[in-house]
C-alpha positions as a Markdown table, in Angstrom:
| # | Residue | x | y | z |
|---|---|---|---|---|
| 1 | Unk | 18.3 | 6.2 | 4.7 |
| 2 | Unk | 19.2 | 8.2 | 1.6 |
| 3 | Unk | 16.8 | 9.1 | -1.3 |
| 4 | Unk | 17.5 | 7.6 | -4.8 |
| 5 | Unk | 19.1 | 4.5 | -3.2 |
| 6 | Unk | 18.8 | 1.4 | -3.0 |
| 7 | Unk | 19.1 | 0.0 | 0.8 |
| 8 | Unk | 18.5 | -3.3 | 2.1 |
| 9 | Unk | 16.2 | -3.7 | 5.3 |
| 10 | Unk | 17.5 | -6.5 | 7.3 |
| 11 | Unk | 15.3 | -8.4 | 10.1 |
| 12 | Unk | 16.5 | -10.6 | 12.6 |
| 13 | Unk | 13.2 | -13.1 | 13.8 |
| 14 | Unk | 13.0 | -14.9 | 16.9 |
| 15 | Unk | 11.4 | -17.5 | 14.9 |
| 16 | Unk | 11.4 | -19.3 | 11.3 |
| 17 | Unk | 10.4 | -17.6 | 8.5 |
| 18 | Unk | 9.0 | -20.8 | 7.1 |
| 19 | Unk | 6.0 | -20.2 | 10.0 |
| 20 | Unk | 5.2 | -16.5 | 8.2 |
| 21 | Unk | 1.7 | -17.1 | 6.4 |
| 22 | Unk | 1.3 | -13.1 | 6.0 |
| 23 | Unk | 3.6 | -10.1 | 6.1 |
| 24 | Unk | 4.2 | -6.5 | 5.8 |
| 25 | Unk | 7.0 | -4.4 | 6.0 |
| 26 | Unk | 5.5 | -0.5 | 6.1 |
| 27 | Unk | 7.5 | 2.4 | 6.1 |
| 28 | Unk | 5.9 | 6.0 | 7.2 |
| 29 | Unk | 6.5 | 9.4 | 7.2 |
| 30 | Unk | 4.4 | 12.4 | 9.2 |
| 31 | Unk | 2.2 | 9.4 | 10.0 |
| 32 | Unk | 1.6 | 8.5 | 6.3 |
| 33 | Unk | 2.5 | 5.6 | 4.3 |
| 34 | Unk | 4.9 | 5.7 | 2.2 |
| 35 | Unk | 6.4 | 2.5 | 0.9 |
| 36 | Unk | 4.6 | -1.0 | 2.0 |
| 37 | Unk | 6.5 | -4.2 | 0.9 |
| 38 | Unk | 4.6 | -7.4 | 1.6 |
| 39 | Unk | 5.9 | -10.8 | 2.0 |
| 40 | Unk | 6.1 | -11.8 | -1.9 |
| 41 | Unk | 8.7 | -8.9 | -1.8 |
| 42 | Unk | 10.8 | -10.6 | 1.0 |
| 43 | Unk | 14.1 | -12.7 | 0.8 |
| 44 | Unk | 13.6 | -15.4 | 3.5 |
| 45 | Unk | 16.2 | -17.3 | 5.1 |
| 46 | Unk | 16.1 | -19.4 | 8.2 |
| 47 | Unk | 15.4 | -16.5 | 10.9 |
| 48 | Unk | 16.3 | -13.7 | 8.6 |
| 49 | Unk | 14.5 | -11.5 | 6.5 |
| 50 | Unk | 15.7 | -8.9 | 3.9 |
| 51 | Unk | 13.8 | -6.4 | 1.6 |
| 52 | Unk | 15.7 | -4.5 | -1.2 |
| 53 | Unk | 14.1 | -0.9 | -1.8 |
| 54 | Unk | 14.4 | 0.7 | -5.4 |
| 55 | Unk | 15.1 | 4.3 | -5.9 |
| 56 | Unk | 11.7 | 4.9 | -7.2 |
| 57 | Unk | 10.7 | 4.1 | -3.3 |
| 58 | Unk | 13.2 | 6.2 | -1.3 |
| 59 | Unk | 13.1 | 8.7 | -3.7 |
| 60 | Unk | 9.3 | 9.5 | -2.1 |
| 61 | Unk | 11.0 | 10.2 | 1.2 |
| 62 | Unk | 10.9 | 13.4 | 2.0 |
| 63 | Unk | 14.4 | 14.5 | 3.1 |
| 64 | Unk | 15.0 | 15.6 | 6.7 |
| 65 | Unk | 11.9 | 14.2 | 8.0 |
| 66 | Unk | 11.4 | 11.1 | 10.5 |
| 67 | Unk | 11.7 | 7.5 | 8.7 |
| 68 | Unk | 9.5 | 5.0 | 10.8 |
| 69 | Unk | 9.5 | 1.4 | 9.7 |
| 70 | Unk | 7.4 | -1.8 | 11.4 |
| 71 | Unk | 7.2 | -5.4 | 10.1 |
| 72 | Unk | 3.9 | -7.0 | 11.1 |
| 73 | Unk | 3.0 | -11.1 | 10.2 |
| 74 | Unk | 0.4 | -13.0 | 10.6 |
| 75 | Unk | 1.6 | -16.9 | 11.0 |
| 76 | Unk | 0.5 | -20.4 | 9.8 |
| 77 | Unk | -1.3 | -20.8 | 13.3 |
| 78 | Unk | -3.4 | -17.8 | 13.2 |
| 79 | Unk | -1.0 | -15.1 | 15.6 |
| 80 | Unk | -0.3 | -11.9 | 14.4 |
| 81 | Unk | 2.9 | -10.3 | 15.7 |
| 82 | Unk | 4.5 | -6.4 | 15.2 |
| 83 | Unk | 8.2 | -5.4 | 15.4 |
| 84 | Unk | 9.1 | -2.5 | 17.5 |
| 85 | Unk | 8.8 | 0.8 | 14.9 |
| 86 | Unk | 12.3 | 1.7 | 13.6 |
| 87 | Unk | 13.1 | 5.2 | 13.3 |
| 88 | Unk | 15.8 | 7.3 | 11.2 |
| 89 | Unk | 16.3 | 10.3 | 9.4 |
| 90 | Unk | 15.6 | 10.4 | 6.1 |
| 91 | Unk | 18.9 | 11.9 | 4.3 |
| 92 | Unk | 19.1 | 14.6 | 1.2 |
| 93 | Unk | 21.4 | 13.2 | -2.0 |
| 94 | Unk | 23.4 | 16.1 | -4.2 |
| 95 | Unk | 22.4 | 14.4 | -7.5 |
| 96 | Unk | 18.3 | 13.8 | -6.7 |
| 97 | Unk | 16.7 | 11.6 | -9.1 |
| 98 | Unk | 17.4 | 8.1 | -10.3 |
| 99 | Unk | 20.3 | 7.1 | -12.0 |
């Protein structure tokens, strides 16, 4: 994931979306927080989820370091569920800042 950009996070469910009461998608670095998107911030379709990041957001990545990224819901019937963590690098940009 590169800083200053504006990537799409893309989830494949094993259920419908329409069954999501709660949500979070949290992205970490050196066990912090960094960004956390929750479910008002979501583009829901079928059994697919997608969250836009702005460059404001990825630009708080600190370059070189582990990305980790987990979505956890909560849905209409009460169970709450976690995706595996995600991990990637985040990656440096020659012209920082947005544009």
């Amino acid at each position: 994931m590169y800083r200053a950009t504006t990537p799409t996070l893309k989830f494949e469910l094993p259920l419908e979306t329409n069954t999501i009461a709660v949500g979070y998608i949290t992205i970490a670095q050196s066990g912090k927080t960094i960004v956390e998107k929750p479910l008002s911030s979501w583009t829901l379709q079928g059994k697919n989820v997608k969250v836009v990041l702005t460059q404001e957001e990825t630009m708080k990545l600190v370059p070189g370091l582990n990305v980790e990224i987990q979505m956890r819901i909560r849905l209409a019937d009460g169970t709450a569920l976690a995706s595996k963590i995600f991990s990637l690098t985040a990656e440096r940009v020659l012209k920082d800042g947005e544009i």
